[in-house]
N, C-alpha and C positions, 0 to 999 in steps of 0.2 A: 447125523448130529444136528440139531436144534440149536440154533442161538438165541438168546435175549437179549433185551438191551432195554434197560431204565429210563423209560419218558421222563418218569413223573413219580414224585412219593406213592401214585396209587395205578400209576399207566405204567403196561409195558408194551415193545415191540416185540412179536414173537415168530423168527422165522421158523417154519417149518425145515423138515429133512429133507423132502423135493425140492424145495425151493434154495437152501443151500446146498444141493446136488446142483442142482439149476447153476446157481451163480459160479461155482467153484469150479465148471467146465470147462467156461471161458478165462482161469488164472494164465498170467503172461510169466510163463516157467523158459519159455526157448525165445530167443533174438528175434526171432522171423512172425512172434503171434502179433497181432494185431488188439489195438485196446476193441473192448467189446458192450454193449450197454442196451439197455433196456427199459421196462415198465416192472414196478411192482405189484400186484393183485393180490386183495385176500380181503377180509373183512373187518369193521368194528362190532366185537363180539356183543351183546346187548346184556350178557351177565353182570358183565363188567365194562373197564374201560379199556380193557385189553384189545392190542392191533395184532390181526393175525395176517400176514405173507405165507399164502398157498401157493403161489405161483408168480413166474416171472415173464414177460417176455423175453425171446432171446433177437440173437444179431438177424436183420433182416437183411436180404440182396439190394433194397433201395438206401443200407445206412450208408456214408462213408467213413469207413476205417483204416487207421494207419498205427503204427508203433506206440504213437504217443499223442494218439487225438479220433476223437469217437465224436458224428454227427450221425442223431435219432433221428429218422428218418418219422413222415405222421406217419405210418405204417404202425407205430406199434400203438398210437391212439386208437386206431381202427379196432386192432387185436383186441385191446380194452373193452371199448364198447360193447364189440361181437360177444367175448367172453361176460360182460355184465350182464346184452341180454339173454346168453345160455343159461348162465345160472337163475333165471328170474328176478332180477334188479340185485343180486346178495353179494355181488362180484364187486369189489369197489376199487379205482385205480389209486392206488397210496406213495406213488413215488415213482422216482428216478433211480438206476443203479448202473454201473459201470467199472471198467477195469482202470487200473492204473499197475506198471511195470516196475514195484518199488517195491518191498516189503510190509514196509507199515505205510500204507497209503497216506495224502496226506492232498485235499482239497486245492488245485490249482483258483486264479482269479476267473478263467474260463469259467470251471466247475461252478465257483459261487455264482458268477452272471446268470449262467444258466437254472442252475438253482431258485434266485430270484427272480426269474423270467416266469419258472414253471408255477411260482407261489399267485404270480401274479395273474396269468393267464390262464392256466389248466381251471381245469373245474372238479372238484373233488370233494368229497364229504368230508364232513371233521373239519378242524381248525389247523392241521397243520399236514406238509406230505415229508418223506423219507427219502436219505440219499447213501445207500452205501456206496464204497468203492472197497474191490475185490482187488489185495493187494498178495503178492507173490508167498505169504507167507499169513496175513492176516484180512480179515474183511471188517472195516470200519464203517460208522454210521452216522450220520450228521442229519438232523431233522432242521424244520425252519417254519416257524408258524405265522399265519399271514398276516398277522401284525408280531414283527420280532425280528432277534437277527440268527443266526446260522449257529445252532450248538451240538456239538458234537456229543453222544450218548453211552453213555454207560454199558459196556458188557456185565450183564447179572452171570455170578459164577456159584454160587450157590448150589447146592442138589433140588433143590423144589424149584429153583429157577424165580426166585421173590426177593 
């Protein structure tokens, strides 16, 4: 299953099916999982204004994880790069994403810091990156453009997905 999510009256975010296999591996269903987090990768499509998530990083041996706290380890900027220059520069790093052990997730003051951290420092194409959180039940979406503040995105439910 594919999700969308409404940027903008003419932008959307479009996960792919690998990529929500990806995310949906690491949901925190049993006591004992650990939150888990990552990089986003995929493109800005050139048709349009369309963002497209082909892939994710997943939990690396250098993150630290625990129940209810995820530290990204640079290991997965590496992964980024590697992967941007396999594809020939088309790979593009679009975000943050991570678990949270709750149903309907819901943006810790940690999450926004870092959030704001990533807007500030990372280096990314486009005007703005992506933050979902993989919640036990739902996966929510929070964008933040590097002038602005943290808005949370629309699921498109629609059959053409517009």
């Amino acid at each position: 299953m594919r999700l969308v999510f409404r940027v903008s009256a003419t932008q959307r975010l479009i996960l792919v099916e690998e990529a929500v296999a990806q995310l949906q591996e690491y949901t925190q269903r049993s006591w004992w999982q650990s939150e888990a987090g990552g990089a986003l990768l995929g493109r800005h499509l050139l048709d349009s204004e369309d963002i497209v998530v082909d892939e994710v990083t997943t939990p690396q041996k250098q993150d630290r994880r625990s129940r209810f706290g995820f530290f990204r380890s640079r290991q997965h900027g590496i992964i980024a790069r590697a992967r941007w220059a396999a594809r020939n520069s088309t790979m593009a790093y679009l975000g943050l994403w991570h678990t949270h052990p709750e149903r309907d997730p819901m943006p810790s003051r940690v999450d926004c810091r870092d959030w704001q951290n990533a807007i500030s420092n990372d280096v990314f194409e486009g005007d703005r990156l992506f933050f979902p959180i993989v919640g036990t039940d739902r996966i929510r979406v929070w964008s933040m453009a590097r002038s602005g503040p943290i808005e949370e995105l629309v699921e498109v439910r629609s059959e053409d997905g517009r």
